[in-house]
SEVEXMAR-110965 format. One record per residue (C-alpha): x, y, z; residue in one letter. Coordinates in steps of 0.1 Angstrom, whole numbers, plus 5000, padded with zeros to 4 digits. Example, Ala and Ser with C-alpha at 12.3 -4.5 7.8 and 13.67 -1.06 7.14 Angstrom:
BEGIN
512349555078A;513749895071S;
This chain:
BEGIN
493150631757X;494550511720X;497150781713X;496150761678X;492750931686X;494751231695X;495851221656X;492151191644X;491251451667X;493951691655X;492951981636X;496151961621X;495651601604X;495051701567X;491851621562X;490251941556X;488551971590X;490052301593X;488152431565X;484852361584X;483352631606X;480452421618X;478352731610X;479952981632X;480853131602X;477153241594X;476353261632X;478653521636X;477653681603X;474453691618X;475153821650X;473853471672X;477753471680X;479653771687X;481453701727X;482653441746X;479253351761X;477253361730X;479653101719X;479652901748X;475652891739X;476352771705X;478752511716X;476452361739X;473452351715X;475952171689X;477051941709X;473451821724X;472051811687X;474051781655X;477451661680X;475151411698X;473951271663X;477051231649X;478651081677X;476250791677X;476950771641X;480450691643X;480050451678X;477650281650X;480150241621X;483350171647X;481049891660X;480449761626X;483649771619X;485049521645X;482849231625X;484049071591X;483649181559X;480649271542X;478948921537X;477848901501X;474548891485X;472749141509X;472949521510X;476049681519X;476149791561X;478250081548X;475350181523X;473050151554X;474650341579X;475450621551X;471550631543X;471250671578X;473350961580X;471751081552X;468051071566X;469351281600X;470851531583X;467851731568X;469952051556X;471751971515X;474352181525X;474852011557X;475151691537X;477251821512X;479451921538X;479351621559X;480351421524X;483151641514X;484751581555X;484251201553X;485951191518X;489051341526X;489351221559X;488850851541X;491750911519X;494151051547X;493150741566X;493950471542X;497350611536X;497650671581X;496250361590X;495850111558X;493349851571X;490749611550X;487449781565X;489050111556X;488849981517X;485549831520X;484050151529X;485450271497X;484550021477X;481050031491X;480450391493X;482750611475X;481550971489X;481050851525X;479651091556X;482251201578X;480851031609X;480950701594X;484750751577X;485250861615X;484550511629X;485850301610X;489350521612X;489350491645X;488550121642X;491350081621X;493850331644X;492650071673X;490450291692X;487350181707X;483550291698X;483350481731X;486450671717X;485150711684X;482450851696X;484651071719X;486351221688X;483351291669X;481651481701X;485051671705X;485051771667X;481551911668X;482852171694X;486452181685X;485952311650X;483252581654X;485252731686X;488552771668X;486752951639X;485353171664X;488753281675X;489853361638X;486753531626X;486253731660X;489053741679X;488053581710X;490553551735X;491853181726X;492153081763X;488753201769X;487552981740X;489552721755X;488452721787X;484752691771X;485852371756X;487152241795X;483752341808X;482252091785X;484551781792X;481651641816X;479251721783X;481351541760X;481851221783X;478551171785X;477551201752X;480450951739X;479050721766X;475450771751X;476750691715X;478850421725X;475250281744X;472950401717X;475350161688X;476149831707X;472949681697X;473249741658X;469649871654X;470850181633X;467450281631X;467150321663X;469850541668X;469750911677X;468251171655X;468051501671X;467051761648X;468852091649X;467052381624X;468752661633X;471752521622X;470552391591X;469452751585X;472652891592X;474152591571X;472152701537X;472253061541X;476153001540X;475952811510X;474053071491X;476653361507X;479153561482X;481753571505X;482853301526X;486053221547X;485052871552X;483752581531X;480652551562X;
């Protein structure tokens, strides 16, 4: 494995990720989280919808990224992977979010790892989705689309357990060892996305639909108090 995917799969690489509950914040507020195995239910469900998604997504713009750039005179494959982004991810404030993520993590990239693709995205699409700033970070840390993928699979777990164990107070090794029981989970779905994105037919790539957490993901947008940003 590329060491550097351990940096983009920090939670402590400032790129606002820690801000992001994933919507546990409103699942707990709601009561659909409130112990260890609840959780361990949400976690799953993530991973095999929203996680599963996103994970394609970025195996689809690290892919994109290992050709040259952008040829001129035809549409943007930045602008196409982003509208592709934007059509699986039905809830505003899921986009909103998912726009905010990939915006920040873009500018903590180009300053990590400066790299050419890295500035075409930005030239190209200013307000990127996270998955797709994902890729093509990992791209340019040297990682693979099968470890892209990896990282994006890991952050749609990672996240939403660790703001479990602030808002709650779950035992952290408990949480933890939630997150272990889903390492055969996680390998296969990196394997999917990596399988799903070596053709280049974005259309064709995963779109899993997950309403309950788009639900969740409005109802905190609307709420008067929030710890987290999602």
């Amino acid at each position: 494995m590329n060491p550097a995917l351990l940096l983009l799969a920090d939670s402590r690489l400032p790129a606002g990720g820690h801000a992001h509950s994933g919507g546990t914040e409103q699942a707990v507020t709601s009561g659909a989280v409130h112990d260890v195995p609840s959780l361990a239910r949400f976690l799953r469900g993530r991973l095999h919808t929203a996680g599963t998604v996103a994970a394609a997504l970025t195996a689809a713009a690290c892919t994109q990224a290992t050709t040259c750039a952008s040829p001129g005179g035809v549409e943007s494959p930045w602008a196409v992977l982003d509208a592709e982004t934007d059509a699986r991810t039905a809830a505003p404030a899921q986009r909103e979010a998912s726009r905010t993520q990939g915006r920040l993590l873009l500018r903590v990239a180009r300053r990590v790892w400066p790299s050419p693709v890295l500035d075409e995205l930005a030239r190209d699409v200013p307000n990127p989705h996270h998955p797709i700033t994902l890729g093509v970070a990992a791209h340019a840390a040297g990682a693979t689309p099968e470890e892209a993928a990896m990282a994006a699979a890991y952050h749609a777990v990672s996240g939403p357990a660790t703001a479990a164990v602030r808002l709650i107070g779950l035992d952290p090794v408990a949480v933890h060892g939630l997150l272990a029981d889903l390492t055969p989970d996680l390998t296969a779905v990196a394997a999917q996305a990596h399988l799903a994105a070596a053709d280049a037919l974005w259309g064709t790539l995963p779109a899993y639909s997950s309403p309950a957490l788009d639900l969740l993901a409005e109802h905190h947008a609307r709420a008067a108090v929030r710890l987290f940003v999602s």
